[in-house]
N, C-alpha and C positions, 0 to 999 in steps of 0.2 A: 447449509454451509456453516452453520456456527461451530461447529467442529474443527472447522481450517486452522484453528490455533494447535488443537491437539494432533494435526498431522506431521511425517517426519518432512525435514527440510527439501529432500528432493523430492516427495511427492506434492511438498508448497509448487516448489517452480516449474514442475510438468501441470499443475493445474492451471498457476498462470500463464503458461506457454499456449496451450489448449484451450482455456476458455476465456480468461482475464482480456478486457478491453481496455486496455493505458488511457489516462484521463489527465495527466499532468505531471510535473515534478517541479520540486522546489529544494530548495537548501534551508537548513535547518542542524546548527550544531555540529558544523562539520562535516554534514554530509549530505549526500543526497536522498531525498526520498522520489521516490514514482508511486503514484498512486494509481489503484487497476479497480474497475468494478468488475464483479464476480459473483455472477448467481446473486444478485440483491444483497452481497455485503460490499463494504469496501475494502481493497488490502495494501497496505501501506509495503516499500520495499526499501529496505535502507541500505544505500551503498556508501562506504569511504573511498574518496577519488584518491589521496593518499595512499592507502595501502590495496585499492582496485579489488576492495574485495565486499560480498554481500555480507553484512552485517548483522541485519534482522529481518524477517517476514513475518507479519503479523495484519491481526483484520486491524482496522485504521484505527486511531485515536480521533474519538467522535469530537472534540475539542479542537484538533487542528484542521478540520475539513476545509474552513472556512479561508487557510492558507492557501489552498489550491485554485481557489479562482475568485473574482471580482462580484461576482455573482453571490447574493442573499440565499445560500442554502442552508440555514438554520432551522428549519423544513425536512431536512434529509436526513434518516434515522441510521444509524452505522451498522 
């Protein structure tokens, strides 16, 4: 799955439709993010509640994982 970055947009969101399992979401910079595990990556999902539309999809920024939950997963490899 490291490749998910080089796929086109709508085969992003049929993959997380299909295999992605939602883990949380947070706000960050105006928007919202949902974070999905997929196949042993992470993929982050950026939406503007303003303009209600997806933004970005991309495998996570291993730097803000730690936003997602209370929990010590500094451990967890992106």
């Amino acid at each position: 799955m490291e490749d998910f970055d080089a796929l086109p947009y709508e085969d992003k969101v049929i993959t997380i439709i299909e295999n992605g399992i939602f883990l949380n979401t947070i706000s960050h910079d105006n928007q919202l993010i949902d974070l999905y595990h997929l196949k042993g990556i992470y993929v982050e999902l950026f939406y503007h509640p303003k303009t209600a539309k997806v933004q970005k999809i991309s495998i996570a920024d291993a730097t803000r994982l730690h936003l997602y939950s209370p929990v010590d997963i500094s451990d967890v490899r992106s």
